[in-house]
N, C-alpha and C positions, 0 to 999 in steps of 0.2 A: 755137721751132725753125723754122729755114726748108724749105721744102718739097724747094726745090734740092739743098739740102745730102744730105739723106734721098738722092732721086735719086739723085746723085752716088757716095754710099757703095755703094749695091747696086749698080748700072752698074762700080764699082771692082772689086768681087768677080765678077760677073756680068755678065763683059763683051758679050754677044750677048743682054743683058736689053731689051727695052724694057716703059720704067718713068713710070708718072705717080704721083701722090702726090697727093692732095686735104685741104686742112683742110677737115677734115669742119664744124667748129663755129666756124671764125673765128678761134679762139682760140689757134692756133699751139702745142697739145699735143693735138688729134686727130686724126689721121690715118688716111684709107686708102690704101692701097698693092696697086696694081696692078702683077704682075710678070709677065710673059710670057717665057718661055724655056725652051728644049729644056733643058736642065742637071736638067727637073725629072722627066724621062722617068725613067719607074719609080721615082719617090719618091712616097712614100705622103702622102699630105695633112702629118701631122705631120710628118715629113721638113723639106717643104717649108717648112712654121712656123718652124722650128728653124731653117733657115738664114736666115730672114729675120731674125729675134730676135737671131742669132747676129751678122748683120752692125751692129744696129743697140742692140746690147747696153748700149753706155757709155750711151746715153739715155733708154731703158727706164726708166719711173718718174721722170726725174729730167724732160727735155727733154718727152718723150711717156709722155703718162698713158692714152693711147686707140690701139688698133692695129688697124684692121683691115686683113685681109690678102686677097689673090688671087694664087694663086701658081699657073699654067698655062704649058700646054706649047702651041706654036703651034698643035696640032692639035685640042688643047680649047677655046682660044680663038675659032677660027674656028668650031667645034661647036656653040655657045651659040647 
């Protein structure tokens, strides 16, 4: 799975996202996913999960076997 591609789809649905993507393992099925955007204001962690998974749902198990996620709002971002 290419990393762009990933990018691409979440910046599709989440257009005020900014988005990196790292193979974690080299091996072009694990992936972490950095997403930063207001859209996540007042969504609960799982929430937040749920629409990542949701966007990237066709390649869950098939493409990407490893997911991890960050899913923050610009003002948790900068908090850290």
């Amino acid at each position: 799975m290419d990393s762009n591609l990933i990018k691409e789809m979440i910046q599709k649905v989440i257009s005020d996202a900014n988005v990196e993507v790292y193979d974690t393992t080299g091996t072009f099925d694990h992936f972490k996913v950095v997403v930063i955007s207001n859209i996540f204001k007042d969504m609960t962690l799982i929430k937040r999960h749920k629409l990542i998974y949701k966007i990237l749902n066709q390649y869950i198990t098939k493409e990407i076997h490893a997911l991890q996620i960050v899913a923050q709002t610009q003002e948790e971002f900068h908090n850290e």
